[in-house]
Each structure stands twice: as C-alpha cells, then as structure tokens.
C-alpha positions in Angstrom: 97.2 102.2 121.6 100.9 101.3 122.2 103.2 102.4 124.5 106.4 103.4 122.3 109.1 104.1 123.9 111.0 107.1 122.8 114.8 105.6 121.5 115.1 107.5 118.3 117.5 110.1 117.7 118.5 112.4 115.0 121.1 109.8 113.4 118.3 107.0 113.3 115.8 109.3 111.7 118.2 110.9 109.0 118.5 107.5 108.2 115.2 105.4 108.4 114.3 108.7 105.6 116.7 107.6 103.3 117.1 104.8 103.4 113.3 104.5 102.8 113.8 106.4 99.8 116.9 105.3 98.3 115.7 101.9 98.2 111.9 102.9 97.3 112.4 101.8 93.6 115.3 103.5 91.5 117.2 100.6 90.4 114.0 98.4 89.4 111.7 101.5 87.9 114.3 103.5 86.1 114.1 100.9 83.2 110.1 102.2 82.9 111.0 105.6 83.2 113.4 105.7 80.4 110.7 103.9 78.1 108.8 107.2 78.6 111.8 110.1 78.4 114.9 108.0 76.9 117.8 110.7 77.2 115.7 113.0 79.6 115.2 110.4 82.5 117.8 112.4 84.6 114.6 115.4 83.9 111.8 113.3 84.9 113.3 112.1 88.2 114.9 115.4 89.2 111.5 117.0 88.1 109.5 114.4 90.5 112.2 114.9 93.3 111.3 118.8 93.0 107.5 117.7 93.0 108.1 116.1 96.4 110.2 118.6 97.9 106.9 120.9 97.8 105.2 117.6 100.4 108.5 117.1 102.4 109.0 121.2 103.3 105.7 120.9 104.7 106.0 117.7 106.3 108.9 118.8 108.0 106.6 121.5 109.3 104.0 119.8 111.0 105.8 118.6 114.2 106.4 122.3 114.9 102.9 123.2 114.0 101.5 120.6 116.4 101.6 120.2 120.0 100.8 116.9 119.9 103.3 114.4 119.9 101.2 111.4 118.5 99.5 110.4 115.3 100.1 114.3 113.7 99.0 113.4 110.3 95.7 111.3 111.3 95.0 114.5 114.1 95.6 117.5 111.8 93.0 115.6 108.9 90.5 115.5 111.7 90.7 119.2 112.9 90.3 120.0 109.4 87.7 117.3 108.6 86.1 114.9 110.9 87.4 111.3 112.6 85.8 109.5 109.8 87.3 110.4 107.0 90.6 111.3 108.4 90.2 106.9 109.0 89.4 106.7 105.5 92.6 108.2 104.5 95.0 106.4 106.8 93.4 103.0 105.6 93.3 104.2 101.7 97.5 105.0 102.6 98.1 101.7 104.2 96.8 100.0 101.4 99.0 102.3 99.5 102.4 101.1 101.3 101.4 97.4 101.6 101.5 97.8 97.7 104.7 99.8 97.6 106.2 96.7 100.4 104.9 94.5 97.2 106.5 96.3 94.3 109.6 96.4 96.4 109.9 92.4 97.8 109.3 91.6 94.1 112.3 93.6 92.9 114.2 92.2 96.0 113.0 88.8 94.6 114.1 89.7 91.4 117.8 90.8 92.5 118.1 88.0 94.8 117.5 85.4 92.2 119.8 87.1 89.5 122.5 86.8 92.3 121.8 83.3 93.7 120.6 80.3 92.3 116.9 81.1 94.1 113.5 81.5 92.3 111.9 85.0 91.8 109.2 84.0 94.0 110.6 81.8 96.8 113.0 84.6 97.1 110.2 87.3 97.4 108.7 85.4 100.2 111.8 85.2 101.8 112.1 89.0 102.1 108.7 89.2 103.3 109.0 86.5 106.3 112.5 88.6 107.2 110.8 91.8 107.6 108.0 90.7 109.1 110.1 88.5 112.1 112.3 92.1 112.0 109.7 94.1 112.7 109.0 92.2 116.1 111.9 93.8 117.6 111.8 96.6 119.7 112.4 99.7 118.1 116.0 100.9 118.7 117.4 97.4 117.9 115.3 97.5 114.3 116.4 101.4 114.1 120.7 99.9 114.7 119.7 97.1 111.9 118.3 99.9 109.7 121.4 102.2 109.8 123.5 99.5 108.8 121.8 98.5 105.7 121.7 102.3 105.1 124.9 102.8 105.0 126.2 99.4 103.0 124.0 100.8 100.1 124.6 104.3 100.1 127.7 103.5 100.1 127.4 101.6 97.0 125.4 103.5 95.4 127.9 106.1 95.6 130.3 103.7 93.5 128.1 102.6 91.2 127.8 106.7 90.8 131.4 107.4 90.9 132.1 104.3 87.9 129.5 105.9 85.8 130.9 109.4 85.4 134.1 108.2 84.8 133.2 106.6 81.9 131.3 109.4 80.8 134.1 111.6 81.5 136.4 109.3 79.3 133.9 108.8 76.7 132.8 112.8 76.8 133.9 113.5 73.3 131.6 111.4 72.0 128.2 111.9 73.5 126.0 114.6 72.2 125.2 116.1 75.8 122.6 118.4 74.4 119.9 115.6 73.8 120.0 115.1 77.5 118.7 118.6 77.5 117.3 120.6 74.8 114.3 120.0 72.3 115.2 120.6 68.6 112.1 123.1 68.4 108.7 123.6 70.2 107.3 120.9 68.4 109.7 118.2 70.0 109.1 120.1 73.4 105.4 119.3 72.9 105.9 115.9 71.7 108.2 114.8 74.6 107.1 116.9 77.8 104.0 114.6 78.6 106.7 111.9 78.3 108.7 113.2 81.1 105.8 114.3 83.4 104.6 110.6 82.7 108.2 109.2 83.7 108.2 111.6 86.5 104.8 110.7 88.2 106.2 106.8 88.0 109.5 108.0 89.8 107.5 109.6 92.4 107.4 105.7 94.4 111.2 106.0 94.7 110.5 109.8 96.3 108.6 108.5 99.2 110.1 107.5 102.1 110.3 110.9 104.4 107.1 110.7 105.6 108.1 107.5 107.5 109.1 109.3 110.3 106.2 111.1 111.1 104.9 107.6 111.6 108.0 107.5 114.0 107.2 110.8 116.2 105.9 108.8 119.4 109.2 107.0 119.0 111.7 110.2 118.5 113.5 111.6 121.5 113.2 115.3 120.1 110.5 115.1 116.7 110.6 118.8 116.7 113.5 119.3 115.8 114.9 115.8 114.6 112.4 115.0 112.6 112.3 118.4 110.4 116.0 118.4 110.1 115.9 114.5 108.7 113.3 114.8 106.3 115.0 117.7 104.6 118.4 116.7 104.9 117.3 113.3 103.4 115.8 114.4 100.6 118.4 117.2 99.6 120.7 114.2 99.2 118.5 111.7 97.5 117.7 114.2 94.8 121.1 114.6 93.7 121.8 110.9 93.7 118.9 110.1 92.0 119.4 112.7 89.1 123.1 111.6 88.5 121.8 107.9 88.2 118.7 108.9 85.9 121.6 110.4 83.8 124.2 107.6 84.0 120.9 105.2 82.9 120.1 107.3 80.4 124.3 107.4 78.6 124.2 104.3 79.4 120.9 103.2 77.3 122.5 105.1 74.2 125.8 103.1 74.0 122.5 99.9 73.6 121.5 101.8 70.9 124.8 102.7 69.7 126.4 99.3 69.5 123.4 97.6 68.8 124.1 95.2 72.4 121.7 93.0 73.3 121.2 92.3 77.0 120.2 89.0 78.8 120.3 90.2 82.2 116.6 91.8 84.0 118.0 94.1 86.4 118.4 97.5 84.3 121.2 99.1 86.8 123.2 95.4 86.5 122.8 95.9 82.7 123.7 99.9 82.4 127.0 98.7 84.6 127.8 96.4 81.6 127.5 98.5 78.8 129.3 101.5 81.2 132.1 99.0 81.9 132.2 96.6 78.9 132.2 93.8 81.2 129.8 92.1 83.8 132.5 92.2 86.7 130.1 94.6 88.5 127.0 92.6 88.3 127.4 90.9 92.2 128.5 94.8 93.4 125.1 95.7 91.7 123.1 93.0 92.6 124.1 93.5 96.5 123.3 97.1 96.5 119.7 96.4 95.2 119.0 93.8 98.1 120.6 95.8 100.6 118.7 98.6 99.9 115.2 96.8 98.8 115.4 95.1 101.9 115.6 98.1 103.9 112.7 99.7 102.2 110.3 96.7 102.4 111.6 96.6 106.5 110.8 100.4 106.5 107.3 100.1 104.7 106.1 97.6 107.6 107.1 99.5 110.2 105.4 102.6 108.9 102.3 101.1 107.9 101.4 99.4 110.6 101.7 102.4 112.9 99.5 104.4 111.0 97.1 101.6 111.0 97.2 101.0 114.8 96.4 105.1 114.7 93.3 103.4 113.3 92.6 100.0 114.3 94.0 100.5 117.9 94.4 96.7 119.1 97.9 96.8 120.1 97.6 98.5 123.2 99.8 97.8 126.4 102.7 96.7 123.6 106.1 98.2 122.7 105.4 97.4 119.1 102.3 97.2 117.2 102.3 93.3 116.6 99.0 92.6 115.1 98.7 95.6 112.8 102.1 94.0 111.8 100.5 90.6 111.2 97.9 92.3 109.1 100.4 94.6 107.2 102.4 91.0 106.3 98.8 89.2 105.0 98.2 92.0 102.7 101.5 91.8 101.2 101.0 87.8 100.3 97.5 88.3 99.1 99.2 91.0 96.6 102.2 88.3 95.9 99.2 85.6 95.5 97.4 87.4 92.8 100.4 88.6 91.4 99.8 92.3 90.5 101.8 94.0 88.0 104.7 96.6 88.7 103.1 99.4 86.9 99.7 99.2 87.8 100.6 98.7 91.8 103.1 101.6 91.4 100.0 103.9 90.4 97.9 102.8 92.9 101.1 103.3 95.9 101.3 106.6 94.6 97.8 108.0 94.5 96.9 106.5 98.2 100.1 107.6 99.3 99.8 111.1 98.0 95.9 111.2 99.1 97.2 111.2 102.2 100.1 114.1 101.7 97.8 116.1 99.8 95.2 115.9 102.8 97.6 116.4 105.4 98.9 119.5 103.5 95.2 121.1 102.8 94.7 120.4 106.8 97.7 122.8 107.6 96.0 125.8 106.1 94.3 128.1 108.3 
C-alpha cells in the first residue's frame, strides 16, 4: 500500500470537492438536459443536486463513524459484506470514473479546439497526457495546482452567472416566468415530469465530485472534521450555482426559439452567452472557464480513481503516490478515447458504477 503523507487541510479539501464538481459536466451536458425539460432544466438539476445531497450528508458521516483512517468506503462494504465483493465494487466504480475522466477530456477537447486552432482529438489527448504527468507529483504540490484552477473558474463561473441575470433582469417584462415553473394542468405535469427526472439522472455526472475526498482521507491532516465540513459546504454552493445556470440555459434557449437564431458554435454555455448578450465577445471568457474547470475535473478523476484502486490492486507500496494504478487509470482512459464512446451512453454507465458504489457504502452504514 502507499505511504501518503498527510498535507491536506481544510482549504485543499473544500476545494478538490468542488472543484470536482463544478467542472464534472455542466457546461457540456446542460445542452442534453434541456432536450429532455426545455424551460424546467433549472428543476431537473436542482432536483438531481437535492438527490445527491441525500449521498453527500451521509458521506460526510462516515469519517466520524469510522475509526479507521484508511480506505473507509472499501472497509465499511466489507464489514457489511465480505472482501470480495466490496473489490467488486471499487473496480465496477473505477471503471465508472475512468469513464467520467473520458466524458470530461472530450469536452475539454471540445472547448480547447473551439478556442484554438487544435483538433477535438489531439486536444483530448493533450488533456490526458497533462493529468496524467500531474498526477506524479506529490500530493500537496497537485492539491496548490488544484486550488488555483478552482478558483480561476469559480470565479468565472460567477460572471458568466452575474451577465445572465442581468439580462434577465432587463429583459423581465418580457419572459413568461411561469413556464419555468408551473404545468398548465395535471396532464402537462404527467407529460413532462418523466422529462425532468430523465434530465435530472443525466445531471447527476456534474453532482459527483464530493466523494473525492474520502479517497483523500489517508492524505487529510484532520478527515474528521475537514472532510465532513468540505463535502457539505461544497455542495451547498454548487447547488445554487448550478440551479441559476440551468435557469439562465433554459431563458436563454427561448430567445433561440423566439428569434428564430441559428447557432454555429458546439459549446451550449458559449452559444447561451450569445443569444444573452447579442454578441460573441464572451465566447474566449466562456471557452476559458470550461478548460479551466474540465481540466481540473479530469486531474481530480485520476487522482481519485487510482487511490481507490490501489485500495484494491495494492502494488504501489513503499510510494508517496500511487504511480502504477495511475498508469492504469491513464490506459483506460485512451482505450475509451480509441473506441470512441458516446457522451450519453458513458454518462449512464459513470453514473450507475459510481452510485453502486454510494448506494453500497450507504446500505453498509446501517446497523
């Protein structure tokens, strides 16, 4: 096993969580959750950030429910279970973040290229070889490289945010704010709320994120108390700024409609600025953001699956970082990229491995 070193504190957790989530997916799978709720995105996130809360409460539980201070998911499955299928698990979840690593390089690759004369893919692979040589680093210097990214696109984000309402605000006398949430009668409620579950299980990708730093507990100076106060501080926030955007999308959607526009552009946030703004001045602001905060998830994703599967695997030991599980983490993201698998379809599969795991870990907690 590998001997961590314990550098993490409060600050570096807070923001390894969000950062992890805020760049899990929201710019590049909003465009497929409106296809499902149109004018009740904002519902379908806020309803899948709700969903998650339930998971994170009780994640933030289990380092005061343990007296171990190493591999508490995988350790909690087997008291309940046994060793085998608590392996099962982990493995089924790292397969379940090596495809959320590939849904999010391919949206880096995406942004990337819209921003600089680069291809989709070499761009993708570019991403990939970054986190991986990242990774290699000692923790606290990947942890100061982490906040920094955090912070550039929260930061953004924020603006992006700030812009939209004010054109809402502006424009307030014209938008029918009751479509974004009331049915016209029981019958539209029936027709529409499989819609937004649909929209919100989707979402759920750009949710995870907080149970990263349970991967991180060997690492953490003081996980009982750091690591419960960063998962529920993180999440807190990202629901909020995800429901604002999933409204802002939403508006900004109806002015397509409304003026008939048509877009060129494939990033949905770069073309909801444009029809918000009436001009494309935003699109670099917009395009940085996503990088920024798509390269911080696909760094994060690394690092968390391949400590759960040297939990597993166990042939880093004598190490300060789990280099081979690392190596393997990095293969099974190009393999992915190779056969090129779709968006949707590896969203799905991230979610259910991913949530195997929470559900099991949750089950375990019960007496």
């Amino acid at each position: 096993m590998v001997n961590y070193e314990k550098k993490l504190d409060y600050k570096d957790l807070l923001f390894a969580s969000t950062g992890h989530i805020m760049g899990a997916g929201i710019f590049f799978l909003i465009q497929y959750v409106y296809e499902s709720s149109k004018e009740k995105t904002w519902m379908s996130i806020v309803l899948s950030g709700l969903f998650m809360l339930i998971f994170s409460t009780a994640y933030s539980k289990l380092p005061k429910i343990s007296n171990e201070n190493d591999n508490i998911e995988q350790k909690i499955i087997t008291n309940k279970f046994n060793k085998n299928i608590a392996n099962i698990i982990i493995l089924l979840t790292v397969i379940g973040m090596i495809f959320g690593g590939y849904i999010v390089s391919k949206s880096f690759g995406e942004y990337f290229s819209n921003l600089f004369n680069v291809s989709t893919e070499i761009s993708t692979l570019l991403i990939i070889g970054l986190c991986f040589l990242l990774n290699m680093y000692k923790i606290d210097a990947l942890a100061n490289f982490n906040n920094l990214l955090v912070l550039i696109g929260t930061g953004f984000t924020i603006i992006i945010i700030l812009i939209g309402l004010y054109q809402i605000i502006i424009d307030k006398n014209n938008i029918d704010f009751k479509s974004y949430y009331t049915f016209t009668d029981f019958n539209d409620f029936k027709k529409n709320i499989w819609n937004i579950i649909k929209g919100a299980y989707l979402i759920i990708f750009a949710y995870f994120g907080f149970e990263i730093i349970i991967k991180l507990n060997k690492e953490s100076i003081n996980p009982k108390k750091d690591i419960p106060n960063a998962i529920n501080h993180s999440m807190y926030f990202v629901i909020i700024i995800y429901g604002l955007m999933g409204f802002i999308y939403a508006y900004s959607m109806s002015l397509k409609k409304k003026y008939n526009k048509k877009l060129e552009n494939k990033i949905p946030i770069t073309n909801s600025m444009e029809l918000l703004t009436k001009t494309d001045k935003y699109n670099k602001l917009v395009n940085i953001i996503a990088i920024t905060l798509t390269s911080d998830t696909v760094l994060t994703s690394m690092l968390g699956a391949s400590r759960l599967l040297d939990n597993v695997i166990n042939i880093d030991a004598k190490n300060n970082v789990p280099r081979k599980s690392i190596i393997i983490i990095t293969l099974g993201l190009l393999i992915l990229y190779h056969f090129n698998f779709s968006i949707e379809k590896s969203t799905y599969i991230s979610n259910s491995f991913v949530l195997l795991l929470m559900i099991s870990v949750i089950y375990s907690m019960k007496k």
